[in-house]
C-alpha positions as CSV (number, residue, x, y, z in Angstrom):
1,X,1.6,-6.7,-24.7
2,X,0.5,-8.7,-27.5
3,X,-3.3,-8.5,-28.3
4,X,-4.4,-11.9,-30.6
5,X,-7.6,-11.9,-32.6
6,X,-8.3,-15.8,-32.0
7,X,-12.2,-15.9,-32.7
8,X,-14.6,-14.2,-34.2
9,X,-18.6,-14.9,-33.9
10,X,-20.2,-15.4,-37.1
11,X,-24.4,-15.0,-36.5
12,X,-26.2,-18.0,-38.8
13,X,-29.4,-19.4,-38.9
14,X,-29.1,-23.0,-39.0
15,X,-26.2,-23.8,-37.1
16,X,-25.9,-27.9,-39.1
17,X,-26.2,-26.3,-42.5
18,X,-23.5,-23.5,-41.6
19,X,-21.0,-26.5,-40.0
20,X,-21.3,-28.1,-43.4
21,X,-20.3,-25.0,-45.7
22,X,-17.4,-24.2,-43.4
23,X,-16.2,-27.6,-42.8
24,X,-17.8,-29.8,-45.7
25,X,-17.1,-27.0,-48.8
26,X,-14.4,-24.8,-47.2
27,X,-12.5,-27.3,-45.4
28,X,-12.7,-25.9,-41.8
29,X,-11.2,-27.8,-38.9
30,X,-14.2,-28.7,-36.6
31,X,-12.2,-27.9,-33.4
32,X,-15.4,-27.8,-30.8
33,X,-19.1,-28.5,-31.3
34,X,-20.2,-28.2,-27.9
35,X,-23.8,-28.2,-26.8
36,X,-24.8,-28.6,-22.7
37,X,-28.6,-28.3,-23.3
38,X,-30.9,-27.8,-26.4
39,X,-31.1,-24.0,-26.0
40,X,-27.0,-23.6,-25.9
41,X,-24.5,-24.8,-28.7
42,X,-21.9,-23.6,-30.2
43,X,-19.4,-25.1,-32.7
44,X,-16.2,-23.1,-33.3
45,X,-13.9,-23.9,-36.8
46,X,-10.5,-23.0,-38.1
47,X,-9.8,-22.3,-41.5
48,X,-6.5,-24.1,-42.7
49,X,-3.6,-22.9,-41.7
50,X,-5.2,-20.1,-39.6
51,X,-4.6,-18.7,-35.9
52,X,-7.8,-17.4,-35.7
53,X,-11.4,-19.5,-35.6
54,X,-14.9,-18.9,-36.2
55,X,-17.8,-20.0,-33.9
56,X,-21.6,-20.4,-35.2
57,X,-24.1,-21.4,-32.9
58,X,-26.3,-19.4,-30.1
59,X,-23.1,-17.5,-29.9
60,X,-24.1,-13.8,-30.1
61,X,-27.2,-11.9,-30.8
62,X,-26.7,-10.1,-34.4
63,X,-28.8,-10.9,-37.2
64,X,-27.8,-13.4,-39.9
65,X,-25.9,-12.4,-43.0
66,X,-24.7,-9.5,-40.6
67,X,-21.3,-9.8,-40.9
68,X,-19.2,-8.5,-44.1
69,X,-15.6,-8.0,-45.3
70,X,-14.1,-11.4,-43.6
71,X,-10.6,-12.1,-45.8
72,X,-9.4,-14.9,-45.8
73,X,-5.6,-14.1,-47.1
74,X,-4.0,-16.8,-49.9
75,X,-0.6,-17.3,-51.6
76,X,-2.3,-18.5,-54.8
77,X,-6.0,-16.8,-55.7
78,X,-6.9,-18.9,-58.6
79,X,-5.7,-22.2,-56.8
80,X,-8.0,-21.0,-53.9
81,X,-10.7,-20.5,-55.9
82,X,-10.8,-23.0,-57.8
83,X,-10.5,-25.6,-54.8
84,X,-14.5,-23.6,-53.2
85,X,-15.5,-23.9,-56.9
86,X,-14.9,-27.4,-57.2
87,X,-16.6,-28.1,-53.7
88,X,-19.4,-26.3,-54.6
89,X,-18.6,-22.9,-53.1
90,X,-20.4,-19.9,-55.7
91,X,-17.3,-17.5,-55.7
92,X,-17.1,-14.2,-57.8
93,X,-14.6,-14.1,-60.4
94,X,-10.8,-12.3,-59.4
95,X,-10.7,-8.9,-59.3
96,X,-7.5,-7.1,-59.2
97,X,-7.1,-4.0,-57.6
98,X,-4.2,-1.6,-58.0
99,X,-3.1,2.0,-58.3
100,X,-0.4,3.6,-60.4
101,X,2.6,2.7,-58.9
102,X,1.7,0.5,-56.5
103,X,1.4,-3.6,-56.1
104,X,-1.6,-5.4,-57.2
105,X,-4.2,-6.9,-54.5
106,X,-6.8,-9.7,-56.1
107,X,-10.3,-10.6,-54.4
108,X,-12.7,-12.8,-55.4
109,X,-15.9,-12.5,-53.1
110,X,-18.2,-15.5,-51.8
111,X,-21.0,-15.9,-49.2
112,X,-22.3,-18.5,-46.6
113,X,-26.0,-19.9,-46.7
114,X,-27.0,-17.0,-44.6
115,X,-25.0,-14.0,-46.6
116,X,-22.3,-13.4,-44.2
117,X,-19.8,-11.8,-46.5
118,X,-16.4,-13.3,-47.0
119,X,-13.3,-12.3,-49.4
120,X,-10.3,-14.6,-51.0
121,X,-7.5,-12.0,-51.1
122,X,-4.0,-12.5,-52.6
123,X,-1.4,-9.5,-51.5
124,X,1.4,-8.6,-53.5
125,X,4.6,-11.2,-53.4
């Protein structure tokens, strides 16, 4: 049986200004921006290169800024971060992380509008 994380709800406040950080300064795919009435929408986006999307919209019922630790794994940290810097993206300088004996992971940490917490990481080669 193969279980596949393919979505993951991300709660924001203002579902046009979230569309354009993740598509506009991250470069999200905008795969769906579905809305039946004006009390229901929900636009779903996935990061390049990714098998698993976000969705934003009146999607679940957790506060804003409520959702922490997202990774979003890269081959080449500084590239990465230079590309969110230059579209306007405020990411933390890299950090890397290591133990005696053991490979080096980097992070550098950023934020959406709302605070929802999300993490460049580069793994060992």
């Amino acid at each position: 049986m193969d279980y596949r994380l393919e979505l993951i709800p991300i709660p924001v406040t203002d579902v046009d200004r979230a569309k354009d950080f993740y598509a506009g300064r991250l470069g999200f795919t905008v795969d769906h921006d579905f809305s039946p009435n004006e009390s229901f929408r929900v636009v779903q986006l996935t990061p390049p290169g990714s098998a698993c999307s976000i969705a934003i919209g009146t999607v679940v019922d957790t506060p804003p800024g409520s959702v922490q630790g997202l990774h979003l794994v890269v081959d080449d940290i500084h590239a990465a971060r230079a590309e969110l810097v230059a579209g306007g993206v405020d990411v933390a300088e890299v950090e890397a992380m290591g133990a005696p004996g053991k490979p080096t992971v980097s992070y550098a940490a950023f934020t959406d509008p709302d605070g929802n917490g999300w993490t460049l990481q580069q793994l060992p080669r």
